[in-house]
C-alpha positions as CSV (number, residue, x, y, z in Angstrom):
1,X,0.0,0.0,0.0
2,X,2.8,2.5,0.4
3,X,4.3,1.7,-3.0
4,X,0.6,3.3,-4.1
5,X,1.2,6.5,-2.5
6,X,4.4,7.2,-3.8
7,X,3.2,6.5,-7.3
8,X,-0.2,8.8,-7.3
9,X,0.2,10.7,-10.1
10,X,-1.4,14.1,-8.1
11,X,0.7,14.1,-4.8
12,X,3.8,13.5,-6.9
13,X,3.3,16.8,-9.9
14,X,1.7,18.9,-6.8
15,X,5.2,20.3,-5.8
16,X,6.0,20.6,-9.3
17,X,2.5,23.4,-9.9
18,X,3.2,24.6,-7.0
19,X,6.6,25.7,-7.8
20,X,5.7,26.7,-11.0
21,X,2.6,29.0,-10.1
22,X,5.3,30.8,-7.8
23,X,7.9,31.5,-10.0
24,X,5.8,32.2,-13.3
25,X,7.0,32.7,-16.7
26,X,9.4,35.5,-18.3
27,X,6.5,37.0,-19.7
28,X,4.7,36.7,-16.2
29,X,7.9,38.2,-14.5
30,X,8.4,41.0,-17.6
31,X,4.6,42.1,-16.4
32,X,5.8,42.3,-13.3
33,X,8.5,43.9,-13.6
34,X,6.4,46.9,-15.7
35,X,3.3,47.3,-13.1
36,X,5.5,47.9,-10.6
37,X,8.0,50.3,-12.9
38,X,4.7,52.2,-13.9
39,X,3.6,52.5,-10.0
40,X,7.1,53.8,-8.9
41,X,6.6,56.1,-12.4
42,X,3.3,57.5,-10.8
43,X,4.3,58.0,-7.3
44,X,7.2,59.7,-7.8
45,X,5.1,62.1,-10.1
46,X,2.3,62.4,-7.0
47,X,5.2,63.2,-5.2
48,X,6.3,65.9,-7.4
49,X,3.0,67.5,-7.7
50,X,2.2,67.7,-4.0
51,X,5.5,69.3,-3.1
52,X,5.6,71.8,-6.1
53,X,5.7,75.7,-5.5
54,X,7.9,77.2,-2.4
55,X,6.0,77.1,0.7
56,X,5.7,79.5,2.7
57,X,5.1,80.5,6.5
58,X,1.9,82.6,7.5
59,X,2.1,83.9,11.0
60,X,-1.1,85.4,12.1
61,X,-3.1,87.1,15.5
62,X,-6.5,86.6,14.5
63,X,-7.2,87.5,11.3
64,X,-4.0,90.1,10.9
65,X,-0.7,88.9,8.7
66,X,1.9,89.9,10.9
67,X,4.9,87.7,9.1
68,X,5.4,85.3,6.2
69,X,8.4,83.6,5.6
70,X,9.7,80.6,3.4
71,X,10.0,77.8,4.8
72,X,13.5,76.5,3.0
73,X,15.0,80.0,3.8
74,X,18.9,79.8,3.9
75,X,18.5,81.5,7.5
76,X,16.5,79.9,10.2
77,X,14.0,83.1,11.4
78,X,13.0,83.5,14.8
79,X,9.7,85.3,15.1
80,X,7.9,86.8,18.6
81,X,4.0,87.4,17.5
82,X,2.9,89.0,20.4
83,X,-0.9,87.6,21.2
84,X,-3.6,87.7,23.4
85,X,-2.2,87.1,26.7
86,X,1.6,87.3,25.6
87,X,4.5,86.4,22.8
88,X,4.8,83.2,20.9
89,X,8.2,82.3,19.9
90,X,8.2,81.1,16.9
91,X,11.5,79.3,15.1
92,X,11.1,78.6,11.1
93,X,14.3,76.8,10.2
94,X,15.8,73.5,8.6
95,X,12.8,73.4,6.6
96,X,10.7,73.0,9.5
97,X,8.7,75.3,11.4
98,X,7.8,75.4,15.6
99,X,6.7,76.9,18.6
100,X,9.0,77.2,21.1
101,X,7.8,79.2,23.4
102,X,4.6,80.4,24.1
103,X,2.6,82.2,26.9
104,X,-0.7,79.6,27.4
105,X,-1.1,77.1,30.1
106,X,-1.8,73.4,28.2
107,X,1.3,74.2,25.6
108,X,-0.3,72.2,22.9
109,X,1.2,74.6,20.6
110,X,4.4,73.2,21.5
111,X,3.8,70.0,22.0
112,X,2.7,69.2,18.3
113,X,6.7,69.9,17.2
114,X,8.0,70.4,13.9
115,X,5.3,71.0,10.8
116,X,7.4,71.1,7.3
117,X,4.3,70.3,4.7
118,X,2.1,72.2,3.1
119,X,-1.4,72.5,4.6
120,X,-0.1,71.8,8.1
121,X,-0.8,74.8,10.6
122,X,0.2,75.2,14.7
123,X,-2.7,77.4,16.6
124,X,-2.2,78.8,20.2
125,X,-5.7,79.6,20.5
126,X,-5.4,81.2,24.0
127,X,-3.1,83.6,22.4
128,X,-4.8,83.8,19.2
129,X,-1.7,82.6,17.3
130,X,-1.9,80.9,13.6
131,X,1.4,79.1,11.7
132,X,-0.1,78.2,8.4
133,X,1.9,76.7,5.8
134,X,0.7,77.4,2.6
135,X,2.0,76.3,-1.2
136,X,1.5,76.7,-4.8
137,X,-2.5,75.9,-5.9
138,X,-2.1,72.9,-7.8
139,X,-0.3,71.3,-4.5
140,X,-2.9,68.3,-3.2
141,X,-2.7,65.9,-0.2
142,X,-4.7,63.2,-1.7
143,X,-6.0,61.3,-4.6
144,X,-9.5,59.7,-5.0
145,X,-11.3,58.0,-8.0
């Protein structure tokens, strides 16, 4: 009876399939090799679309500009916006920009650390502080179909 299971003609080829299903043909690994070349192609273009234009630093209390800045300067800036209930220390350097300091209790401002994209803001709403960073129009921070 065990000379029977060695010869079955399925359990013997099933390693053979098997093997075969996983490594595919050239033309199987050619296809491959282009789907994945176009989605490198595309992301890399996504990539270049979002981060076109310079971006720049708004610093606002309320509704009034007070500053705005780039935010690859070749200089880092320090910034006080004097607020509400005191001044906000604001660093913009290193293509980043933060709050350092700031006169409110919770320091959430603070805590949220370094923003560098385009769209991302820091508010100290006690002292009616806005960082906005803003880019060029056609920038985008997603795709849907």
């Amino acid at each position: 009876m065990n000379s029977r299971l060695d010869n079955d003609p399925i359990e013997n080829h099933e390693p053979q399939r098997l093997r075969h299903w996983l490594l595919g043909s050239w033309m199987d690994r050619l296809l491959l090799v282009l789907v994945l070349g176009g989605i490198l192609v595309g992301w890399m273009h996504i990539r270049e679309l979002a981060g076109s234009g310079t971006p720049m630093v708004d610093i606002y209390h309320g509704r009034t500009l007070l500053a705005e800045y780039p935010l690859h300067g070749k200089v880092p800036v320090h910034f006080a916006a004097e607020g509400e209930i005191g001044i906000s220390d604001i660093i913009i350097g290193d293509g980043a920009v933060f709050i350092s300091e700031s006169p409110c209790r919770s320091k959430r401002c603070i805590r949220t650390g370094h923003h560098h994209r385009i769209g991302d803001s820091i508010a100290c709403v006690p002292n009616r502080i806005l960082v906005a960073i803003r880019g060029d129009t056609k920038a985008f921070d997603a795709v849907v179909e």
